[in-house]
VOPAGU-2260 file (C-alpha; in pm, 1 decimal, decimal comma):
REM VOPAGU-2260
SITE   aa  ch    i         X         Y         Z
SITE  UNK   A    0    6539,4  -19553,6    6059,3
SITE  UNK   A    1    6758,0  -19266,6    5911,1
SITE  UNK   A    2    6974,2  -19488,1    5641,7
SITE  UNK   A    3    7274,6  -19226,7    5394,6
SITE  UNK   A    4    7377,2  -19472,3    5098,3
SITE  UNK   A    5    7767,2  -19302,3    4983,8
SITE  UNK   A    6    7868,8  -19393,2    4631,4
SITE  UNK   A    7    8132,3  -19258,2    4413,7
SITE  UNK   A    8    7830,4  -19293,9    4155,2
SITE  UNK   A    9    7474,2  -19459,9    4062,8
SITE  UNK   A   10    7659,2  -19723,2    3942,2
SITE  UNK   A   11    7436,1  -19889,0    3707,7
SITE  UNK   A   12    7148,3  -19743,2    3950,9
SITE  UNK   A   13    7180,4  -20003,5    4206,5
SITE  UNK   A   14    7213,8  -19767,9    4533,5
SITE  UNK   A   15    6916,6  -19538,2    4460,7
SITE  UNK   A   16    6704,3  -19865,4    4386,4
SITE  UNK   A   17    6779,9  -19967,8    4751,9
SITE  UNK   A   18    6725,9  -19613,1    4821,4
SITE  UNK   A   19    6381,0  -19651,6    4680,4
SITE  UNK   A   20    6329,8  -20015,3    4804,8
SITE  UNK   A   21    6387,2  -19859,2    5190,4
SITE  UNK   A   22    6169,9  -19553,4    5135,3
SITE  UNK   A   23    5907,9  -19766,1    5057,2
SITE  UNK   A   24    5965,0  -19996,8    5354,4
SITE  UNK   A   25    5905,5  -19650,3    5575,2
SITE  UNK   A   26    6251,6  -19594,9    5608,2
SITE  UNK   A   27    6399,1  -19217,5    5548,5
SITE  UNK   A   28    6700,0  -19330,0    5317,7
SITE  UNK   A   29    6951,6  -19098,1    5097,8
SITE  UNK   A   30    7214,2  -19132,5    4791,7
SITE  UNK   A   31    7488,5  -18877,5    4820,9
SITE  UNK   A   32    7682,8  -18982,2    4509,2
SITE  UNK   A   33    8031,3  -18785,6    4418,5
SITE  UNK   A   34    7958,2  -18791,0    4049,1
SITE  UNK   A   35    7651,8  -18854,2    3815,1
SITE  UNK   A   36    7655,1  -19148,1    3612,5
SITE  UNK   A   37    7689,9  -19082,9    3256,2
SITE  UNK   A   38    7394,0  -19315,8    3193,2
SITE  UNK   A   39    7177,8  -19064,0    3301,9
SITE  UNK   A   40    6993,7  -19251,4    3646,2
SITE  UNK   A   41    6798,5  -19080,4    3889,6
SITE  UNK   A   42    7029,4  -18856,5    4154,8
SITE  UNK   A   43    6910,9  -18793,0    4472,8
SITE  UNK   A   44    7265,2  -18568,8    4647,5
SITE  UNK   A   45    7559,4  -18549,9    4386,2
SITE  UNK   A   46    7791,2  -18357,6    4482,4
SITE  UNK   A   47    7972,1  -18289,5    4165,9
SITE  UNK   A   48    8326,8  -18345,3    4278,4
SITE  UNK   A   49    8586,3  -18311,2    4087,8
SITE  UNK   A   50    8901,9  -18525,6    3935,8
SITE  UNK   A   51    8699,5  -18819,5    4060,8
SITE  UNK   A   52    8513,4  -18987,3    3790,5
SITE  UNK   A   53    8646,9  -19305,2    3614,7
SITE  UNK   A   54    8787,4  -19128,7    3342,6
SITE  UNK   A   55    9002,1  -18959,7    3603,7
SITE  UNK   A   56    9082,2  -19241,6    3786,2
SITE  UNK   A   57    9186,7  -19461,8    3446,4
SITE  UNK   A   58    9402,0  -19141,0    3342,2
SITE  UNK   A   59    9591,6  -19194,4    3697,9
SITE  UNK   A   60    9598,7  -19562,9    3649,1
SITE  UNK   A   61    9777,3  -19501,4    3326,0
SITE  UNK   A   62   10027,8  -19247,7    3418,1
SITE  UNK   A   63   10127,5  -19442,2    3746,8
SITE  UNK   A   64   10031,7  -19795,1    3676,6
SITE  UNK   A   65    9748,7  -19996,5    3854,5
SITE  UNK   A   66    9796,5  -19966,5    4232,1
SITE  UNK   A   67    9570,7  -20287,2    4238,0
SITE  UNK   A   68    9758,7  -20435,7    3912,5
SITE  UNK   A   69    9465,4  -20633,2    3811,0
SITE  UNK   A   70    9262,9  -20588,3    3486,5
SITE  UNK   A   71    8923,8  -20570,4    3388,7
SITE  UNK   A   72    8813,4  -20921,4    3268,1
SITE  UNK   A   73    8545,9  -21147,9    3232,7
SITE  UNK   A   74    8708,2  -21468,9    3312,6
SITE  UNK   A   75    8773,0  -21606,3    3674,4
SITE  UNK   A   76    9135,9  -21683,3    3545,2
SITE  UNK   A   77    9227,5  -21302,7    3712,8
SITE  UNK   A   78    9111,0  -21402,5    4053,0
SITE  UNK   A   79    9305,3  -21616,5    4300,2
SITE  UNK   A   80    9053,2  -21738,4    4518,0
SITE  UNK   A   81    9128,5  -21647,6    4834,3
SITE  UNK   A   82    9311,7  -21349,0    4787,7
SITE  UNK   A   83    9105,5  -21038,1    4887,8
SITE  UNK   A   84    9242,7  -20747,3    4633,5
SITE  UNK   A   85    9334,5  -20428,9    4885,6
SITE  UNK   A   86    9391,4  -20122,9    4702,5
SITE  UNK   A   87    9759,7  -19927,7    4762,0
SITE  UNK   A   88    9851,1  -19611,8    4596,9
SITE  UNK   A   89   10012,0  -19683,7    4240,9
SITE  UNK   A   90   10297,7  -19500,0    4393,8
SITE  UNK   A   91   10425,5  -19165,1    4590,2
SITE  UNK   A   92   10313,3  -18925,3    4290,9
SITE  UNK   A   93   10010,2  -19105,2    4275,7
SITE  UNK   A   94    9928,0  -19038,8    4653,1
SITE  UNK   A   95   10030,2  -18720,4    4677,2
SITE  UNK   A   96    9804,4  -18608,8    4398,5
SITE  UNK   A   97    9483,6  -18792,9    4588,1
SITE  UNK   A   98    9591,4  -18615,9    4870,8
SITE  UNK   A   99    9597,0  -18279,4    4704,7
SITE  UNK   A  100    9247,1  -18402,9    4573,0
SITE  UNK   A  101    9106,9  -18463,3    4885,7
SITE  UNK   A  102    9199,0  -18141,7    5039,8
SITE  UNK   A  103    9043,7  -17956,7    4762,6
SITE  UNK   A  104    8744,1  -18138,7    4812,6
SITE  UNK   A  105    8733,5  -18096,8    5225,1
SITE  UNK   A  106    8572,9  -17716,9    5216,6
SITE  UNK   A  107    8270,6  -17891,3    5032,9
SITE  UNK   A  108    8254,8  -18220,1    5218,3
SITE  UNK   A  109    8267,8  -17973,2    5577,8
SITE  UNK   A  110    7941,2  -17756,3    5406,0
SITE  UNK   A  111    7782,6  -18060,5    5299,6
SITE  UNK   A  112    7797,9  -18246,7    5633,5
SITE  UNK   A  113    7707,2  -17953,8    5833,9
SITE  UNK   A  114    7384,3  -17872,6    5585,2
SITE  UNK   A  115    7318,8  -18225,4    5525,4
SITE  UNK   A  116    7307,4  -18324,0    5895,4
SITE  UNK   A  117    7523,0  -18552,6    5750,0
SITE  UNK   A  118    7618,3  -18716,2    6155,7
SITE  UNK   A  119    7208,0  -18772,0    6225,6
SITE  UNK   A  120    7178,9  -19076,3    6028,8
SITE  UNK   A  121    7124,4  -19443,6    6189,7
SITE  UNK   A  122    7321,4  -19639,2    5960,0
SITE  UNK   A  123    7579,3  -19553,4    5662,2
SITE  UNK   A  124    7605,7  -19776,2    5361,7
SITE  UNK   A  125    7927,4  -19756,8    5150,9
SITE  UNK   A  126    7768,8  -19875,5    4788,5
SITE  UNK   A  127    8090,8  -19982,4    4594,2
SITE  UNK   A  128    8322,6  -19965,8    4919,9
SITE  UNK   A  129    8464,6  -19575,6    4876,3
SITE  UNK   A  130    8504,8  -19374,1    5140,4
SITE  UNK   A  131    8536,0  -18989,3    5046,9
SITE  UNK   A  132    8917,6  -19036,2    5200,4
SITE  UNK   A  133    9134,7  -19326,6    5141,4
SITE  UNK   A  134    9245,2  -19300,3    5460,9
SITE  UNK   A  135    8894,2  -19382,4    5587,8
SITE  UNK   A  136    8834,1  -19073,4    5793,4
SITE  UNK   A  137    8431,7  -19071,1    5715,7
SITE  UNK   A  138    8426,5  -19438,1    5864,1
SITE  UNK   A  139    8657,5  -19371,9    6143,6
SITE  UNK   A  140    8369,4  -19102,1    6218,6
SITE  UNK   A  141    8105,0  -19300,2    6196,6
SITE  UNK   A  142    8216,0  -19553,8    6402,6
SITE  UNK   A  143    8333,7  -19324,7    6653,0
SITE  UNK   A  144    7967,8  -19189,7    6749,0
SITE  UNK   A  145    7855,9  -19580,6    6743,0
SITE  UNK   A  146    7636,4  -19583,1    6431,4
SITE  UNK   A  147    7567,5  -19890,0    6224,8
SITE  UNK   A  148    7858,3  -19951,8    5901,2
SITE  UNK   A  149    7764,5  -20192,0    5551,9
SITE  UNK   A  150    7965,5  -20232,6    5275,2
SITE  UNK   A  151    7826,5  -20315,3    4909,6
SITE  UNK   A  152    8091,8  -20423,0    4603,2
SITE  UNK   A  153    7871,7  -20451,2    4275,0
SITE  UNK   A  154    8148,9  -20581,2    4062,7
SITE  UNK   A  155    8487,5  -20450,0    3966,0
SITE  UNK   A  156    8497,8  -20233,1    4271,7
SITE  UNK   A  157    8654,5  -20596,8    4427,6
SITE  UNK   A  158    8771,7  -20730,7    4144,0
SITE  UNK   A  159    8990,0  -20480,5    4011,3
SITE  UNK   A  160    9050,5  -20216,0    4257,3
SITE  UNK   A  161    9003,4  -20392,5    4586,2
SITE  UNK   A  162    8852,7  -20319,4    4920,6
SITE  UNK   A  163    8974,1  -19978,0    5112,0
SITE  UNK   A  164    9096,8  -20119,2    5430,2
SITE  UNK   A  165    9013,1  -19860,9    5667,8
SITE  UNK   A  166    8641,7  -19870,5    5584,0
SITE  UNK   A  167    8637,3  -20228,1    5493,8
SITE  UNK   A  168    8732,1  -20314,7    5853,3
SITE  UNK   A  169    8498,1  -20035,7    6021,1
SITE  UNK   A  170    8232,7  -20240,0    5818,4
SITE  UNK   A  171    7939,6  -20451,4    6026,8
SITE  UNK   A  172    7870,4  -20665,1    5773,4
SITE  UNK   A  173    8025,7  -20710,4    5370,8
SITE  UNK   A  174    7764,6  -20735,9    5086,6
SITE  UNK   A  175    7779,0  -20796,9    4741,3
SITE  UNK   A  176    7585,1  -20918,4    4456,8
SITE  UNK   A  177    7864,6  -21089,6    4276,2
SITE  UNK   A  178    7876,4  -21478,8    4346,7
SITE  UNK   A  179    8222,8  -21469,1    4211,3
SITE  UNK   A  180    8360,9  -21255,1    4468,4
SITE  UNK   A  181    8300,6  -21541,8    4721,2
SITE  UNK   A  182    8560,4  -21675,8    4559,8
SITE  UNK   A  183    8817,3  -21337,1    4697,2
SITE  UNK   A  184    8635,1  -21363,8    5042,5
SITE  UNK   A  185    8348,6  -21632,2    5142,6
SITE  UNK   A  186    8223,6  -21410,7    5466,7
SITE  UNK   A  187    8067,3  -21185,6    5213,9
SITE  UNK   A  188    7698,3  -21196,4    5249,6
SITE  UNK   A  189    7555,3  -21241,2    4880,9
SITE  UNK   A  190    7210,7  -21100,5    4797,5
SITE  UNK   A  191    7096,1  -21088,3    4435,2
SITE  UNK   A  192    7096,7  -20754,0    4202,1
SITE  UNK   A  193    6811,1  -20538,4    4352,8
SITE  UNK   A  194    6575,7  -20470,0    4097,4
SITE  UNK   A  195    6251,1  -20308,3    4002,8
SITE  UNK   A  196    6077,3  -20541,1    3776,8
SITE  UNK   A  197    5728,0  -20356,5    3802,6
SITE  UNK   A  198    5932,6  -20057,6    3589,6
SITE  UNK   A  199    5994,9  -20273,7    3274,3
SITE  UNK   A  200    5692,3  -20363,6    3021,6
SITE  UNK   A  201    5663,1  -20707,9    2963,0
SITE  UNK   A  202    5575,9  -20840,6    2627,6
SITE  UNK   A  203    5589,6  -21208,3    2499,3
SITE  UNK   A  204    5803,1  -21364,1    2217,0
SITE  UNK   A  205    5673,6  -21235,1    1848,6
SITE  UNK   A  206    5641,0  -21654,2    1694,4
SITE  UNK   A  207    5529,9  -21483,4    1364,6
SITE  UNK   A  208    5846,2  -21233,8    1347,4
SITE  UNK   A  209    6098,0  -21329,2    1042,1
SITE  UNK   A  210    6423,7  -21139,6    1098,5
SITE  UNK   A  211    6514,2  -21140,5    1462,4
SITE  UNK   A  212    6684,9  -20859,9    1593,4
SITE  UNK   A  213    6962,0  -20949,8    1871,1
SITE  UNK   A  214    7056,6  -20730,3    2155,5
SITE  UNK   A  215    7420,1  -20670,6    2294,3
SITE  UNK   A  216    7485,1  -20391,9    2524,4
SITE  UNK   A  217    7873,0  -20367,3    2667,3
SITE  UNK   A  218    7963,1  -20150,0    2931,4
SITE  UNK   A  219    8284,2  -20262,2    2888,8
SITE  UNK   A  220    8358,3  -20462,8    2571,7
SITE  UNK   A  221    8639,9  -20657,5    2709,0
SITE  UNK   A  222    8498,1  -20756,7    3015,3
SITE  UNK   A  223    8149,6  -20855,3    2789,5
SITE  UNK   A  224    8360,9  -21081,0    2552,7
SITE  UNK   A  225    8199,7  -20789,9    2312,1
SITE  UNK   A  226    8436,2  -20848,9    1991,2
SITE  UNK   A  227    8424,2  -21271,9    2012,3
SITE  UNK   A  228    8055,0  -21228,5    2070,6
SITE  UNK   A  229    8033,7  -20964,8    1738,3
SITE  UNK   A  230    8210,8  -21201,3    1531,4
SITE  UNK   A  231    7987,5  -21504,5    1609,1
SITE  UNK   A  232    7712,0  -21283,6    1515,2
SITE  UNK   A  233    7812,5  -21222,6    1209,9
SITE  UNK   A  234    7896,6  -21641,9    1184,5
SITE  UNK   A  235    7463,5  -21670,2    1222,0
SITE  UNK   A  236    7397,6  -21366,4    1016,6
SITE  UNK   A  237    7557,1  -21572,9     712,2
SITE  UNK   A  238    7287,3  -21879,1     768,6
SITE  UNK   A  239    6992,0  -21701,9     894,4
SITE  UNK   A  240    6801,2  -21331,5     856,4
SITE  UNK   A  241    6848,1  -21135,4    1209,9
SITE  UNK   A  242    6964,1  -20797,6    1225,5
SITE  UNK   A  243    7233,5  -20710,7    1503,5
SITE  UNK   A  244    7140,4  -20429,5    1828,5
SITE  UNK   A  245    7432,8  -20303,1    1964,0
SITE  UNK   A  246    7358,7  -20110,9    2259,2
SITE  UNK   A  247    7594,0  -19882,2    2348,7
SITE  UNK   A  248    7671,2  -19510,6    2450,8
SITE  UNK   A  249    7329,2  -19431,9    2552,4
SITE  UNK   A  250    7146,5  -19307,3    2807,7
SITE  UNK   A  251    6980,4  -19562,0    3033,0
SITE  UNK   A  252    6586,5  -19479,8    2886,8
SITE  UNK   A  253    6770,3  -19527,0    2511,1
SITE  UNK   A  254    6878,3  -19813,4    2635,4
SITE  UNK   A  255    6624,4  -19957,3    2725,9
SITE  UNK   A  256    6386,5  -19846,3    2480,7
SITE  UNK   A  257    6622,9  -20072,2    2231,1
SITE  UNK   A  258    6639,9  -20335,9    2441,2
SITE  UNK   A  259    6298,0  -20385,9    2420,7
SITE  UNK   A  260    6254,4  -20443,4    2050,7
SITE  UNK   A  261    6525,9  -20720,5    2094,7
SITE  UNK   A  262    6385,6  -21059,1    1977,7
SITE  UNK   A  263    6767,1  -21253,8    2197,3
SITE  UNK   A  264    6958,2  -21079,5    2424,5
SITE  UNK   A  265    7312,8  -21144,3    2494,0
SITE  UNK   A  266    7465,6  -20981,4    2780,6
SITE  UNK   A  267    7853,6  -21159,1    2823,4
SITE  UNK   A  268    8040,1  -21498,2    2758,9
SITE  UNK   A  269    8289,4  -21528,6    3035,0
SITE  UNK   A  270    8215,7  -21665,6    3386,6
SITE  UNK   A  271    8159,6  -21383,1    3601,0
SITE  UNK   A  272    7789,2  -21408,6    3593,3
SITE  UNK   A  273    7504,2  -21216,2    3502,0
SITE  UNK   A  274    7410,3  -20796,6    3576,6
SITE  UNK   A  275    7209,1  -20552,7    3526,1
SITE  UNK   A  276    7163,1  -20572,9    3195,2
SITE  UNK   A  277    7077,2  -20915,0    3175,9
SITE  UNK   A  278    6804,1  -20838,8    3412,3
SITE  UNK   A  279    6635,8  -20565,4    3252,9
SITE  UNK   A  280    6627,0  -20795,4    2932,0
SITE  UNK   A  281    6426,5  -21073,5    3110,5
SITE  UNK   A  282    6210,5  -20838,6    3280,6
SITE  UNK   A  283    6134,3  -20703,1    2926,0
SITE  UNK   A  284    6045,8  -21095,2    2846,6
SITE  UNK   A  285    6339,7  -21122,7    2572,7
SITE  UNK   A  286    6549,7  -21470,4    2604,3
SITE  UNK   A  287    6919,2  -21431,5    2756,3
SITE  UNK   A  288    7204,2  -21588,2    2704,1
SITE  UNK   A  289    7514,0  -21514,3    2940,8
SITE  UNK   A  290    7789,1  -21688,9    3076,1
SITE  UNK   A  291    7705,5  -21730,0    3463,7
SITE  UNK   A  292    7959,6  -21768,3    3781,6
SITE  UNK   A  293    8021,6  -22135,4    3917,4
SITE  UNK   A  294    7810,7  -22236,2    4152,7
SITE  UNK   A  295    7533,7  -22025,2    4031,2
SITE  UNK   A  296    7335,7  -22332,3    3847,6
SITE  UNK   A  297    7296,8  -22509,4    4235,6
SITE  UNK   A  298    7180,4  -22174,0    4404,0
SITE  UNK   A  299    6930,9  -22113,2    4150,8
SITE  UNK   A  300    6831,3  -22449,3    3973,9
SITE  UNK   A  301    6504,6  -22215,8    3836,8
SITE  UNK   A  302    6675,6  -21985,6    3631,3
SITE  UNK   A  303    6591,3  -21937,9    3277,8
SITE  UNK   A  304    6930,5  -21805,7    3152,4
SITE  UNK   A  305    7014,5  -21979,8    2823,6
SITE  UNK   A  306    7444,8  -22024,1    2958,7
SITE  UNK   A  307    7711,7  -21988,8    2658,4
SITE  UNK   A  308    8074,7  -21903,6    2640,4
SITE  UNK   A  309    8251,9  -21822,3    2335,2
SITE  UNK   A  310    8259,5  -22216,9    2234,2
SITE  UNK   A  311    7845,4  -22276,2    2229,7
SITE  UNK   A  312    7694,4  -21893,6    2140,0
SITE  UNK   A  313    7684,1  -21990,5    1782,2
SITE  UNK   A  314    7431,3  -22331,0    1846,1
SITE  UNK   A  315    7257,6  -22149,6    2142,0
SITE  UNK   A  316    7164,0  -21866,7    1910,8
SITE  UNK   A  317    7071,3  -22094,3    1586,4
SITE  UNK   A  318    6850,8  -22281,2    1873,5
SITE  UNK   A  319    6663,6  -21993,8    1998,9
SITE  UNK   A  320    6617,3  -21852,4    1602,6
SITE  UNK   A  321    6434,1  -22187,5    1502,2
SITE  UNK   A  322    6253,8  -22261,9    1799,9
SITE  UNK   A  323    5977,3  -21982,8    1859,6
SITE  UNK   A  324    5822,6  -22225,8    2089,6
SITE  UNK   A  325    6156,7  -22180,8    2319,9
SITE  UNK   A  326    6164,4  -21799,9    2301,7
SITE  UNK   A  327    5809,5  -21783,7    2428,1
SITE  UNK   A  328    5852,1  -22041,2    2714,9
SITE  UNK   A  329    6183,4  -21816,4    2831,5
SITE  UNK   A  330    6025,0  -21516,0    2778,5
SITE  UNK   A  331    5780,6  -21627,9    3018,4
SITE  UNK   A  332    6020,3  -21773,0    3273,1
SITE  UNK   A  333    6242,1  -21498,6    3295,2
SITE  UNK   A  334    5971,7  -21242,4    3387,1
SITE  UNK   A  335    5856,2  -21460,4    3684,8
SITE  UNK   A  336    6258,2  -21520,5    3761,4
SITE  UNK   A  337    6371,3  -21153,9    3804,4
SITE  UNK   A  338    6019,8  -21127,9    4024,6
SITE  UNK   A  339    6090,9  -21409,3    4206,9
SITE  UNK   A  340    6476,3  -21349,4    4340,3
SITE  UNK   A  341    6529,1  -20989,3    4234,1
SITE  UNK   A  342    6293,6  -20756,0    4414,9
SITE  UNK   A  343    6467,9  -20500,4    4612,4
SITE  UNK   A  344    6250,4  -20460,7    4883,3
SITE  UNK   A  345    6334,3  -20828,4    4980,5
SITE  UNK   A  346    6717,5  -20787,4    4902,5
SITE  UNK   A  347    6662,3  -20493,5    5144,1
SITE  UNK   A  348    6513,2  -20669,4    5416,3
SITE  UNK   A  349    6781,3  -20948,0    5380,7
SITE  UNK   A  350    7012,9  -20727,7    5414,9
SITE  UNK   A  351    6864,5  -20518,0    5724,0
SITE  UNK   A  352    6836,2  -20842,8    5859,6
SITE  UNK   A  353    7208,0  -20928,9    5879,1
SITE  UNK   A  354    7265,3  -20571,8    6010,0
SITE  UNK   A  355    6988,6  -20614,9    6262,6
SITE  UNK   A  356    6776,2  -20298,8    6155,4
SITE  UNK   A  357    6427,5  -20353,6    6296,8
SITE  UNK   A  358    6157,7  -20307,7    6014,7
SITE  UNK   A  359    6009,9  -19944,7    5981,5
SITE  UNK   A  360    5674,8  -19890,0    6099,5
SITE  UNK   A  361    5462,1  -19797,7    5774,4
């Protein structure tokens, strides 16, 4: 099957690992992205747009005001369960100036569908819910000559902007690999982070290590809980010998590479549950603490997350320093976690399997 992933960008390289989880289920899959990442992830088709990366769109959002006035946050106290966020212009300025954007952007989008063969493909998958029109032409389209439709959020894209509603209803099915965002809508169909776990060296607790260094990598240090979680740092760092890793404003390989000399890893305190990072961490066998999403503790009763909030970090981390026999058993436990639920090819058939694409033929 012919399967064209569209994302606004790799967002923390989720679509082109389902990209590579389908190629090598025999599937011919595509990214077409409209920006790079500034992480640096693999690219398959950017197209380089432009006045369309986040900077842009926070610049809009500040000289118009949120269209979807909800902030960034990592506490479930922003979402009213129930209430599926739909995203509305901030305001007639604001739409006329996305229009304009749009119609400098069509002479592209017209030479990259005709060269792309951009109509051929079996089934479109919108990762992060963005068509390249907010008036859902490209869905319309799509629908129109009968092809299949999926929808991915990943995070915020719900949370804080809200779904597009003329591709959101064009959809077949809803995914997303937030638990929390059952909460806004519980049709979604939830599937865990895909991941590549054979991509990350595993290496076992250090018992005999004195001065433990302790990973923290925000994307976004309000929605991490970054400054609270800084500040109880420093609260341990007065009573025991660890030295502080703050990840942040690297590329993904620095990233990673730093991660991996982390002795703890802590990837957020407030209750919207785990990502990406947290994953990488355990696959690199380094404990992790994180504040997880209700409900998550009775879907997965395995897990091997160590679960704070700003009230227990402090004892959670003075547990993990004095116990080497703890950081070895999670170490341990979190490799074979992130094997066990995480692996994208079996995401991928999950999902397939809702949309009722047939397995390739390898």
């Amino acid at each position: 099957m012919r399967i064209l992933h569209i994302a606004p960008q790799n967002i923390s390289d989720v679509p082109m690992t389902l990209v590579r989880a389908e190629r090598s289920l025999g599937h011919d899959s595509r990214l077409v992205t409209f920006f790079r990442d500034p992480r640096g992830y693999d690219e398959d088709v950017c197209l380089e747009l432009p006045f369309v990366s986040s900077e842009f769109a926070a610049s809009v959002r500040r000289f118009f005001g949120n269209g979807a006035g909800r902030q960034v946050s990592n506490s479930l106290a922003a979402t009213i369960p129930g209430e599926l966020p739909q995203w509305h212009p901030p305001g007639v300025l604001a739409n006329a100036l996305m229009k304009t954007r749009e119609r400098l952007w069509l002479p592209k989008l017209q030479r990259f569908f005709r060269r792309f063969r951009f109509w051929e493909y079996d089934l479109y998958q919108f990762d992060g819910g963005l068509d390249f029109f907010r008036d859902g032409w490209t869905a319309k389209a799509i629908k129109k000559r009968g092809k299949r439709l999926s929808v991915l959020y990943t995070g915020s894209d719900l949370r804080t902007r809200g779904i597009i509603e003329p591709l959101h209803s064009r959809a077949d099915a809803h995914f997303t690999v937030e638990l929390d965002h059952l909460l806004l809508d519980p049709t979604l169909n939830y599937v865990p982070f895909p991941f590549e776990t054979e991509k990350y060296t595993w290496q076992p607790a250090d018992e005999e290590k004195h001065t433990l260094r302790i990973g923290h990598a925000p994307t976004n240090r309000k929605a991490k809980g970054t400054e609270v979680i800084l500040d109880i740092l420093a609260e341990v760092a007065a009573v025991r010998e660890i030295e502080v890793v703050l990840i942040e404003n690297l590329s993904h390989e620095q990233a990673i590479e730093a991660k991996a000399t982390c002795d703890i890893f802590i990837d957020q305190i407030g209750d919207l549950g785990y990502g990406i990072n947290a994953l990488e961490a355990l696959a690199l066998g380094v404990p992790t603490c994180t504040g997880l999403a209700p409900g998550f503790d009775e879907k997965f009763t395995d897990h091997p997350f160590v679960e704070v909030d700003a009230a227990t970090l402090y004892q959670a981390i003075i547990e993990l320093i004095d116990s080497a026999e703890l950081r070895t058993r999670l170490s341990r436990l979190g490799r074979e976690w992130v094997e066990k639920w995480h692996d994208s090819r079996e995401i991928v058939r999950r999902m397939h399997a809702t949309l009722g694409v047939p397995e390739a033929a390898v």
